[in-house]
N, CA, C and O atoms as a Tripos MOL2 file, in Angstrom:
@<TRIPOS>MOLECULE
protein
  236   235    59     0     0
PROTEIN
NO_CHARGES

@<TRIPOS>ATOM
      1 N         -30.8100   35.7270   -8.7600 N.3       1 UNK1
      2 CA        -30.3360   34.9470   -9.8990 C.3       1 UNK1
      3 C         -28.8490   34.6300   -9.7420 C.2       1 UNK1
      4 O         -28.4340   33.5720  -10.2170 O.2       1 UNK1
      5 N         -27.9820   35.4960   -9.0890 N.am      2 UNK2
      6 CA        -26.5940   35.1790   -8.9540 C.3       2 UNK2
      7 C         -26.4140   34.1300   -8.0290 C.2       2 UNK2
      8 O         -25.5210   33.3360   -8.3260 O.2       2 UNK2
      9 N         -27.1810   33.8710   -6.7330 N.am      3 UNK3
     10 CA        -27.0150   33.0360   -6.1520 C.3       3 UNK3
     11 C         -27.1810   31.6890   -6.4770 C.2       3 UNK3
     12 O         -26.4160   30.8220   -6.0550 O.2       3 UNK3
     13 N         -28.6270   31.3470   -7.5750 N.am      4 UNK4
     14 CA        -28.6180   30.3470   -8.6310 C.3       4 UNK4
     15 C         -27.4330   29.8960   -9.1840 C.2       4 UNK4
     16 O         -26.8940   28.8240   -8.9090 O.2       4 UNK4
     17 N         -26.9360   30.9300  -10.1600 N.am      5 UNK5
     18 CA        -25.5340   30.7870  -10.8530 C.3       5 UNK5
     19 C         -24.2040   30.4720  -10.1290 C.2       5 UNK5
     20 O         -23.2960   30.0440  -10.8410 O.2       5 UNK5
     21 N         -23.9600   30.6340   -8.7550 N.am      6 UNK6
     22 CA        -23.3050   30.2540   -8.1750 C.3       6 UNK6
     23 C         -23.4370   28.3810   -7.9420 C.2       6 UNK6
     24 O         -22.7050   27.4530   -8.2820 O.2       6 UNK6
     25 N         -24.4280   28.4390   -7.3800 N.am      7 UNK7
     26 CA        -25.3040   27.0540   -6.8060 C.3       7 UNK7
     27 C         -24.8170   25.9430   -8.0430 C.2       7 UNK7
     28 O         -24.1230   24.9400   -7.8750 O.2       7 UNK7
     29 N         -25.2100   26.2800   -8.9050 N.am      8 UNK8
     30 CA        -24.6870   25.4360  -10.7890 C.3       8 UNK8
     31 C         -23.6400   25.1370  -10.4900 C.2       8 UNK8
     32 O         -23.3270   24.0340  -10.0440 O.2       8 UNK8
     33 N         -22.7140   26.3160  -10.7320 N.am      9 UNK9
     34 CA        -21.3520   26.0680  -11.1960 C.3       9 UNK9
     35 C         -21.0340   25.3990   -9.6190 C.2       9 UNK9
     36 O         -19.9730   24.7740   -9.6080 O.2       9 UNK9
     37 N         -21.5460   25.4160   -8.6900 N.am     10 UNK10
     38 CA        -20.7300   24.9350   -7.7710 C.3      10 UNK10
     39 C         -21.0040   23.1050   -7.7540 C.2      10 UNK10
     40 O         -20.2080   22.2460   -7.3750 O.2      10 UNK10
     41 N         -22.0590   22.9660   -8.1680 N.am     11 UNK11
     42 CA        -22.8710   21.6150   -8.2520 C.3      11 UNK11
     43 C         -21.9830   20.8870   -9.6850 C.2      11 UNK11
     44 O         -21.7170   19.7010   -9.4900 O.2      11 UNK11
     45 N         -21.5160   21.4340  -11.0360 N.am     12 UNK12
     46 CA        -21.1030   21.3120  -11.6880 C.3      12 UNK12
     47 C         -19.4740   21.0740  -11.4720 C.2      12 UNK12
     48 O         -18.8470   20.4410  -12.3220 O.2      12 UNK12
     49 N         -18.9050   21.5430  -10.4450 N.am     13 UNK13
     50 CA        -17.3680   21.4820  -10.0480 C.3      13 UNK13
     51 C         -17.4340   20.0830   -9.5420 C.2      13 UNK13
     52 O         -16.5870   19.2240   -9.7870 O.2      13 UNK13
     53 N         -18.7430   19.8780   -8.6560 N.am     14 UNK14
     54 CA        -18.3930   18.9160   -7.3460 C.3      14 UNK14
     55 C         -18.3790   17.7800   -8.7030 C.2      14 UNK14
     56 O         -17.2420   17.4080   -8.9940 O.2      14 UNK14
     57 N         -19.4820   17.2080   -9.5350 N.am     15 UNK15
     58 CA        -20.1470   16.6210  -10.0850 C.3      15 UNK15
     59 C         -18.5350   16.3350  -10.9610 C.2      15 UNK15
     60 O         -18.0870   15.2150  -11.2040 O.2      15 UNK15
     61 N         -18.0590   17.2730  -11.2210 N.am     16 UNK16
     62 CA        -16.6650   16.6570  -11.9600 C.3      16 UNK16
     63 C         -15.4510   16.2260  -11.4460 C.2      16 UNK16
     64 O         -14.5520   15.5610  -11.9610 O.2      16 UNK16
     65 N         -15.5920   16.7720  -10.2140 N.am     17 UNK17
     66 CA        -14.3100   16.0980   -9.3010 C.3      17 UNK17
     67 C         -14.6100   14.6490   -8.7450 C.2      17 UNK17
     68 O         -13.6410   13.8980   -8.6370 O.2      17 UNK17
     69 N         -16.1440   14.0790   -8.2990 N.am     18 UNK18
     70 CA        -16.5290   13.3150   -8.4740 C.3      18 UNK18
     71 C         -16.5240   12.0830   -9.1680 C.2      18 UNK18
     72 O         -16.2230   10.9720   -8.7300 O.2      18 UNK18
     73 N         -17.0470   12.5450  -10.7830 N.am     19 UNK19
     74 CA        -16.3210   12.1420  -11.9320 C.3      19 UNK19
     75 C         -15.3900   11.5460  -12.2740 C.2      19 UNK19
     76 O         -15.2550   10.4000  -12.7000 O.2      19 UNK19
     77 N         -14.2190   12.9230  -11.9470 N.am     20 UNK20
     78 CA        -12.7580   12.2550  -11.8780 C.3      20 UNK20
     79 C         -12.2550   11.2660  -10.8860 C.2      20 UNK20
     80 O         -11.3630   10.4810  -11.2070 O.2      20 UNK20
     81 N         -12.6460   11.2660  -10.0020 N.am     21 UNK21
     82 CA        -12.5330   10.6160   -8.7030 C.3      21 UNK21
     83 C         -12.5540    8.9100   -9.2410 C.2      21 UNK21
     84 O         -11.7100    8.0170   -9.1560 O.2      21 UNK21
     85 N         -14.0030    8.9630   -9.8460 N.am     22 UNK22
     86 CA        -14.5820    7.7500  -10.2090 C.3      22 UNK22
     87 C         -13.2920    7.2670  -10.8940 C.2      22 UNK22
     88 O         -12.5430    6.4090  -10.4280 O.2      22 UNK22
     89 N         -13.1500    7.8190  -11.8750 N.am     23 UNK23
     90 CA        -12.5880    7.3050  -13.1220 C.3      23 UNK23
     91 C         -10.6660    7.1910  -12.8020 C.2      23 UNK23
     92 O          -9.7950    6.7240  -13.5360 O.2      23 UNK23
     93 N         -10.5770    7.6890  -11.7240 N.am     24 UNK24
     94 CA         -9.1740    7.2900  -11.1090 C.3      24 UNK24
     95 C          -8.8330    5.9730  -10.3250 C.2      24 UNK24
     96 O          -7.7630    5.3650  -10.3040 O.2      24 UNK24
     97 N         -10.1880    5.6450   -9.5930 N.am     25 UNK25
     98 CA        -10.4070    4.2660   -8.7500 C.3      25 UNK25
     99 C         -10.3480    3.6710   -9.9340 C.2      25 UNK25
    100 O          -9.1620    3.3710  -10.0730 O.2      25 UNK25
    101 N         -11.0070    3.2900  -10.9660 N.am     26 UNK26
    102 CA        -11.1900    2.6330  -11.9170 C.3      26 UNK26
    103 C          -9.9920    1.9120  -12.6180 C.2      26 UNK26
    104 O          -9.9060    0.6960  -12.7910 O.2      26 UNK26
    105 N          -9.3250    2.6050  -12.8910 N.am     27 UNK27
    106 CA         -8.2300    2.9050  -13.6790 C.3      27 UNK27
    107 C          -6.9810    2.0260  -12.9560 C.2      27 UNK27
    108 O          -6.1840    1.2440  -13.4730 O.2      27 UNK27
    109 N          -7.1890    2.6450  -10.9820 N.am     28 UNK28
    110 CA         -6.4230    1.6700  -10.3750 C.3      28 UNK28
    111 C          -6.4870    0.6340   -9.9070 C.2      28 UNK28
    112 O          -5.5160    0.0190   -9.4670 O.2      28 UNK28
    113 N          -7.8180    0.1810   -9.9120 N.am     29 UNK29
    114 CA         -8.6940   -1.3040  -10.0560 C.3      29 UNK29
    115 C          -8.2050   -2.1360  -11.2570 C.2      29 UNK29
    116 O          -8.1240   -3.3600  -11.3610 O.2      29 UNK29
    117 N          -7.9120   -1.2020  -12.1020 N.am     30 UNK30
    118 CA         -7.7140   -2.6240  -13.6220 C.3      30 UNK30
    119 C          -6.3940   -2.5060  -13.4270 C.2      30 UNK30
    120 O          -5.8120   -3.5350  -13.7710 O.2      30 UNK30
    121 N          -5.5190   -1.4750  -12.9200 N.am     31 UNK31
    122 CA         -4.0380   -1.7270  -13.5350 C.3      31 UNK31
    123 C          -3.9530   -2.8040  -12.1830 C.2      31 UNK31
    124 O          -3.4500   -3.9070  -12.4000 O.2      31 UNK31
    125 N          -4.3660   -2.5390  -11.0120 N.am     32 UNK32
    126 CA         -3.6530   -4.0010  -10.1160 C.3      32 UNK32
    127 C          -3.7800   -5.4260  -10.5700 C.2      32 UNK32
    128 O          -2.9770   -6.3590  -10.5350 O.2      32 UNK32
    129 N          -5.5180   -5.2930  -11.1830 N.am     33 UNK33
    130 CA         -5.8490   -6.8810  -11.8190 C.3      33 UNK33
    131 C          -5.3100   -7.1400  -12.9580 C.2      33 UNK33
    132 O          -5.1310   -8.2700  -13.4120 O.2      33 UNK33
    133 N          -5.0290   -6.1220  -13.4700 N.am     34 UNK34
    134 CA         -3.9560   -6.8320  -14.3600 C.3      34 UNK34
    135 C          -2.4590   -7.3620  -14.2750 C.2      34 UNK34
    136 O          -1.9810   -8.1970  -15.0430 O.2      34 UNK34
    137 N          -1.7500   -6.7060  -13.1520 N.am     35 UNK35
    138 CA         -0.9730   -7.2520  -12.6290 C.3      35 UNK35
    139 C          -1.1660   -8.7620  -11.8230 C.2      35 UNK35
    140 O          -0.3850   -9.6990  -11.9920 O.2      35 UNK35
    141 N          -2.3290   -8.8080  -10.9410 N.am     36 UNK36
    142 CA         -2.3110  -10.0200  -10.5480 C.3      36 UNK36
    143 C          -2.7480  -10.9820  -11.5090 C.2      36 UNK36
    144 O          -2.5360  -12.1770  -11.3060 O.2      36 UNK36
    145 N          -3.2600  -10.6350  -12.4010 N.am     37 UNK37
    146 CA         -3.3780  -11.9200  -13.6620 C.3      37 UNK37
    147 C          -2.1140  -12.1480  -13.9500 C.2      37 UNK37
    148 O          -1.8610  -13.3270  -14.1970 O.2      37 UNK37
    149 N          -1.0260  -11.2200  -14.0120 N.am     38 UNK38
    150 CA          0.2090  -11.2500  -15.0940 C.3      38 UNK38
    151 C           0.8170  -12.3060  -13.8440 C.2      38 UNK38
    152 O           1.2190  -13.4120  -14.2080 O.2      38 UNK38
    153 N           0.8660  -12.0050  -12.6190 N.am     39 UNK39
    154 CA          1.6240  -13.2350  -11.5060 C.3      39 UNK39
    155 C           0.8640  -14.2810  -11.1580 C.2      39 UNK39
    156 O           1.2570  -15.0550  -10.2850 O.2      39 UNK39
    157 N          -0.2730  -14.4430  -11.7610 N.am     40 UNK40
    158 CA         -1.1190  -15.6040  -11.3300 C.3      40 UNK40
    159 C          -0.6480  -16.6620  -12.1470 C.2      40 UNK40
    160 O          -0.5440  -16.4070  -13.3460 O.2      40 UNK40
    161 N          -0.2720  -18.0580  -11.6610 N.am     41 UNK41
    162 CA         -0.2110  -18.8310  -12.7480 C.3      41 UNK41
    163 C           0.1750  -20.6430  -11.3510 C.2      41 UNK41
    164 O           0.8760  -20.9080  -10.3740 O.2      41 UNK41
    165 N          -0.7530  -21.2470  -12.1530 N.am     42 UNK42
    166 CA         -0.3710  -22.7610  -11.0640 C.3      42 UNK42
    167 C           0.3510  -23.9140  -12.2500 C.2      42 UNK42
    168 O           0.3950  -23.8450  -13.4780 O.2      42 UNK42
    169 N           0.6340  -24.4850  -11.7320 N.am     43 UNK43
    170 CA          0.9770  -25.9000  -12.1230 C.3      43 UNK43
    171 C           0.6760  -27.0560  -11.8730 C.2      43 UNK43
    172 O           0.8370  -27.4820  -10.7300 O.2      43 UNK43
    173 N           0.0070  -28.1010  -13.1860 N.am     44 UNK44
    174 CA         -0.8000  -28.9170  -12.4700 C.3      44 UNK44
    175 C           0.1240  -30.3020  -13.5010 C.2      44 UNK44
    176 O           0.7840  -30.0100  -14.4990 O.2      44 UNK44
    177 N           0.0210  -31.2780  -13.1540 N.am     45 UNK45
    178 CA          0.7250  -32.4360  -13.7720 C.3      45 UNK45
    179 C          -0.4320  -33.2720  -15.0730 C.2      45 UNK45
    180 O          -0.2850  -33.7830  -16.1830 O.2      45 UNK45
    181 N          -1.7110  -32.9810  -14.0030 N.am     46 UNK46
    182 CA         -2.4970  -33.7310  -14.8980 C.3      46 UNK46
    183 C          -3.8540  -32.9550  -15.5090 C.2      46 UNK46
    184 O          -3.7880  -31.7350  -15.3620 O.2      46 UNK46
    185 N          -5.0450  -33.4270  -16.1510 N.am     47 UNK47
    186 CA         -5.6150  -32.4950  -16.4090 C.3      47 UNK47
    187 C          -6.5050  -32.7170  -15.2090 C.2      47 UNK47
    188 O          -7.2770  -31.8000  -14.9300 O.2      47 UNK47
    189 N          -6.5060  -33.7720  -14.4820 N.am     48 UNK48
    190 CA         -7.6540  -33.6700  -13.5100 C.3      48 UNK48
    191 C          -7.0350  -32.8660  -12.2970 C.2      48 UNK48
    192 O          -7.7560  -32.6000  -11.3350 O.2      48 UNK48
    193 N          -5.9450  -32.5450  -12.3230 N.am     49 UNK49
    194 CA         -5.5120  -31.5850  -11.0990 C.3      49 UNK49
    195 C          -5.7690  -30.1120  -11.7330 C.2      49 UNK49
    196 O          -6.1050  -29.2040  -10.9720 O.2      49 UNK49
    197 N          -5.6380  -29.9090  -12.9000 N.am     50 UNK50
    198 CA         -5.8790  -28.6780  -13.2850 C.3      50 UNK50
    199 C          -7.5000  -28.2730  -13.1630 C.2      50 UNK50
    200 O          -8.0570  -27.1790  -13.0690 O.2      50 UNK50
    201 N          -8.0180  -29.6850  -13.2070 N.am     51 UNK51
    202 CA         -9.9340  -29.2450  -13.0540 C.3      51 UNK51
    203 C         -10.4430  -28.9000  -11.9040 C.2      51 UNK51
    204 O         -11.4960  -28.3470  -11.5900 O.2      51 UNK51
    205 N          -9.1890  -29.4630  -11.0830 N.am     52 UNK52
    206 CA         -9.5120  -29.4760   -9.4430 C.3      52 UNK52
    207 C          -9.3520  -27.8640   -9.0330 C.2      52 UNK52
    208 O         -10.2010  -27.2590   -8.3780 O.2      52 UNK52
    209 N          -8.0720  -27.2560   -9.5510 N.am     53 UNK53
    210 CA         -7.5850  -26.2330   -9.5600 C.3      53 UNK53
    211 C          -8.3730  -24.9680   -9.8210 C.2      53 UNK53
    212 O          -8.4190  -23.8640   -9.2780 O.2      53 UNK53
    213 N          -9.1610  -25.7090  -11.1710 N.am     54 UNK54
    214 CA         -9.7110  -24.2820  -11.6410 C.3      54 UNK54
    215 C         -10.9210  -24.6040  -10.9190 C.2      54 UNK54
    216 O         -11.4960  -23.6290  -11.4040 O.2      54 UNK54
    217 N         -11.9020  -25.1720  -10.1080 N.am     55 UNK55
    218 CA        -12.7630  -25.2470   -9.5820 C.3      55 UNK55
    219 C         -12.3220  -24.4180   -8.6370 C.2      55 UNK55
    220 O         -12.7990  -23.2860   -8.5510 O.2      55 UNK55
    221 N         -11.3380  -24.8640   -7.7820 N.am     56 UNK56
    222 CA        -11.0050  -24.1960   -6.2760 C.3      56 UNK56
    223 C         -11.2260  -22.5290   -6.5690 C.2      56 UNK56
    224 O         -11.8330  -21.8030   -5.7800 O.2      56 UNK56
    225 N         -10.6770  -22.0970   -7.7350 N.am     57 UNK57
    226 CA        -10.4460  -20.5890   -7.8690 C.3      57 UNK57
    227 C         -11.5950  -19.7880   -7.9600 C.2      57 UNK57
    228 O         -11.9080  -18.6510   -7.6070 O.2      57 UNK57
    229 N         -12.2070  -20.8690   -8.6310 N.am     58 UNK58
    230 CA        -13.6440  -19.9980   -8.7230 C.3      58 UNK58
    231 C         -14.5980  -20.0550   -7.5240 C.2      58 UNK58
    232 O         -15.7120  -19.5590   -7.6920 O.2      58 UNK58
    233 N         -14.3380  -20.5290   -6.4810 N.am     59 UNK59
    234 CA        -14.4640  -20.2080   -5.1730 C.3      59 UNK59
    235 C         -14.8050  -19.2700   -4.3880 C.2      59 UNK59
    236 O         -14.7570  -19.4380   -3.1700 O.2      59 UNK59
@<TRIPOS>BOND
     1     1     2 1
     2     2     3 1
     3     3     4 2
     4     3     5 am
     5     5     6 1
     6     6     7 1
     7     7     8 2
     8     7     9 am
     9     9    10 1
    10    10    11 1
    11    11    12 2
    12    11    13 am
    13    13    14 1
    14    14    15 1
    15    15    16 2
    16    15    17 am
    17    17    18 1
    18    18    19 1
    19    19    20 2
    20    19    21 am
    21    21    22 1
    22    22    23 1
    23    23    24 2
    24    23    25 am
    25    25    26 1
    26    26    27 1
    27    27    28 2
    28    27    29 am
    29    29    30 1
    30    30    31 1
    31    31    32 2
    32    31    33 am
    33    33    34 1
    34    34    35 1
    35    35    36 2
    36    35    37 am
    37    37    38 1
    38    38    39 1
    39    39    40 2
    40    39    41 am
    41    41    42 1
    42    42    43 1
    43    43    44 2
    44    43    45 am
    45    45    46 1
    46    46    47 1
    47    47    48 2
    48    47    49 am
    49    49    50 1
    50    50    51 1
    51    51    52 2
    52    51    53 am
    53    53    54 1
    54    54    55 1
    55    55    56 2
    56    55    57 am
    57    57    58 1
    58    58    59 1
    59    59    60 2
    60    59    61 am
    61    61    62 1
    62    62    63 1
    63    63    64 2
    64    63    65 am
    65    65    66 1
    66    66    67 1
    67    67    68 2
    68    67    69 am
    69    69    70 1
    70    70    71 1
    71    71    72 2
    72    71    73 am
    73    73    74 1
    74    74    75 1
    75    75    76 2
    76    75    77 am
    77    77    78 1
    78    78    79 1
    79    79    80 2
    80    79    81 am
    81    81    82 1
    82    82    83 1
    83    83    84 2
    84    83    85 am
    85    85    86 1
    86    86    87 1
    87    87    88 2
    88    87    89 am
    89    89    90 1
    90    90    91 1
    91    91    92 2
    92    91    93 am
    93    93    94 1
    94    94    95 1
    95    95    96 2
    96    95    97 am
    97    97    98 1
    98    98    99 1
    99    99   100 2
   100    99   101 am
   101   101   102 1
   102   102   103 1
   103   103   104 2
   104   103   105 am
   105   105   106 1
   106   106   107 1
   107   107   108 2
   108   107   109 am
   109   109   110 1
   110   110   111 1
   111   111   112 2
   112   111   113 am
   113   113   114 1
   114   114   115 1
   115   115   116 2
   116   115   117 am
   117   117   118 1
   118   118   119 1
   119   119   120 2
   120   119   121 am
   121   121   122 1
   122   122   123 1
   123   123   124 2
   124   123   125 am
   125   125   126 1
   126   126   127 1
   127   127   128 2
   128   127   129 am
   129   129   130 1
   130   130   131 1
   131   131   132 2
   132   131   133 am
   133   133   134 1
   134   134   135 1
   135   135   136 2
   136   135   137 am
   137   137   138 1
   138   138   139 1
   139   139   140 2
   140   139   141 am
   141   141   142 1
   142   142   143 1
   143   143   144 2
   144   143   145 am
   145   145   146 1
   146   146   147 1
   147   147   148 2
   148   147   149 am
   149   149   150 1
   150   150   151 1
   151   151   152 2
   152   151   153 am
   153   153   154 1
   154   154   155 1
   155   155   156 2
   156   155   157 am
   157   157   158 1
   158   158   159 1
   159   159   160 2
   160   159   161 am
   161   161   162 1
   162   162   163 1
   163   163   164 2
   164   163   165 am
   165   165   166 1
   166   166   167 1
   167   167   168 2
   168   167   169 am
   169   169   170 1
   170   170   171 1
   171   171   172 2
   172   171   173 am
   173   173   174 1
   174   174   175 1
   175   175   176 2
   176   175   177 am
   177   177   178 1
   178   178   179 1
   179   179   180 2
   180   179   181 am
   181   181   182 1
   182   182   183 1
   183   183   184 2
   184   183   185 am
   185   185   186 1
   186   186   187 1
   187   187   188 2
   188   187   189 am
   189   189   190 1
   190   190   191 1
   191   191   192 2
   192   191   193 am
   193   193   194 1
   194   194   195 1
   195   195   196 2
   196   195   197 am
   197   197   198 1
   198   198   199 1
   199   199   200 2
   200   199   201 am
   201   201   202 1
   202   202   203 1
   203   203   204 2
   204   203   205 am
   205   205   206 1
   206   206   207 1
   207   207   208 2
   208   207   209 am
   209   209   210 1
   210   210   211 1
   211   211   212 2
   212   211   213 am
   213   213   214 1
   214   214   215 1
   215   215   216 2
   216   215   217 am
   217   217   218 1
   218   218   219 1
   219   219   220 2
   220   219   221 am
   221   221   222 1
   222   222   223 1
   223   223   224 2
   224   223   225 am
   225   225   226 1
   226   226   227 1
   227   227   228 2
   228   227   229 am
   229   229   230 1
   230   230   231 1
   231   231   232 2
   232   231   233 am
   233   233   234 1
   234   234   235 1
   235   235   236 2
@<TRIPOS>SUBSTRUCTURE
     1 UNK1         2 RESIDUE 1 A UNK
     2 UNK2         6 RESIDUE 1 A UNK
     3 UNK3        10 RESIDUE 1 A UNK
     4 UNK4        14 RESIDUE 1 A UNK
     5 UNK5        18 RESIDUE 1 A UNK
     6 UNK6        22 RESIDUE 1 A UNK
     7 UNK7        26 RESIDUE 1 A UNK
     8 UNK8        30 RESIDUE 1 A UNK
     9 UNK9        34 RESIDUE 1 A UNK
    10 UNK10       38 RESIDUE 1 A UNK
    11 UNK11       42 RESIDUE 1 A UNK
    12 UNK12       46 RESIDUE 1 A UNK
    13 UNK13       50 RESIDUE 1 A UNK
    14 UNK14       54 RESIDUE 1 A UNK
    15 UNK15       58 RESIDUE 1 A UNK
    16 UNK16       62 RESIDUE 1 A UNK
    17 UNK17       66 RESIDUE 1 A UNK
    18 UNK18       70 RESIDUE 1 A UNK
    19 UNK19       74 RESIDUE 1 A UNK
    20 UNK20       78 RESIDUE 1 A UNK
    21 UNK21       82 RESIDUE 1 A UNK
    22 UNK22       86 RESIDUE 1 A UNK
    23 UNK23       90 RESIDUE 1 A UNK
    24 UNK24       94 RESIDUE 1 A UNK
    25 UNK25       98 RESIDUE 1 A UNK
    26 UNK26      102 RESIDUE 1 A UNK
    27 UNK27      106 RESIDUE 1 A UNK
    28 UNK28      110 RESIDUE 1 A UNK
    29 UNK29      114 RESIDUE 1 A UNK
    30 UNK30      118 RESIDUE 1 A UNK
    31 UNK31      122 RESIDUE 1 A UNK
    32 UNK32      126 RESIDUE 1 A UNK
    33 UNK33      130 RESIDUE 1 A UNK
    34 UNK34      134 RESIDUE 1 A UNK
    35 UNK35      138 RESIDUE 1 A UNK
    36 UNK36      142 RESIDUE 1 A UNK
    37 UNK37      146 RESIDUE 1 A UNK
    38 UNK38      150 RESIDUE 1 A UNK
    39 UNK39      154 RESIDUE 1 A UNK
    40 UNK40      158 RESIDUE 1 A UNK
    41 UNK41      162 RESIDUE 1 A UNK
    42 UNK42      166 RESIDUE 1 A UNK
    43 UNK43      170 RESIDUE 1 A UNK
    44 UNK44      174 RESIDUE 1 A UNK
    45 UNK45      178 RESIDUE 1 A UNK
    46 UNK46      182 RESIDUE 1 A UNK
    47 UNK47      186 RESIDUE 1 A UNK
    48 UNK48      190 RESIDUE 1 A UNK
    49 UNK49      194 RESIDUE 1 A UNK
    50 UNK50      198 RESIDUE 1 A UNK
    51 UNK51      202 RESIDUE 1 A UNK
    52 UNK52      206 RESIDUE 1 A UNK
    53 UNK53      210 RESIDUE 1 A UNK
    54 UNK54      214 RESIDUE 1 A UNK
    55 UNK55      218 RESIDUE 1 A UNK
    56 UNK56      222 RESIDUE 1 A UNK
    57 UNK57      226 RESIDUE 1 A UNK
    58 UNK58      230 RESIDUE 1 A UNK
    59 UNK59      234 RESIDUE 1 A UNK
């Protein structure tokens, strides 16, 4: 039975470092895209260059 109880808590450590792991990528996934939204920005003269524009991006 102790070896069970070991096996848990050890499955339970990994399962949260894991976890955390996840939730750290995450975290540094949104703070970059939010930075590159904050420097993203074009300039267009007309609206048909801006249609052209936003087509290209979605690319």
């Amino acid at each position: 039975m102790g070896n069970g109880l070991i096996l848990a808590v050890m499955i339970a450590w990994l399962a949260a470092c894991t976890t955390e792991a996840r939730v750290a990528t995450l975290r540094d996934t949104e703070i970059q895209l939010d930075e590159a939204r904050g420097h993203a920005s074009v300039e267009c003269s007309t609206r048909a260059d801006c249609d052209r524009l936003w087509i290209l991006s979605a690319q």
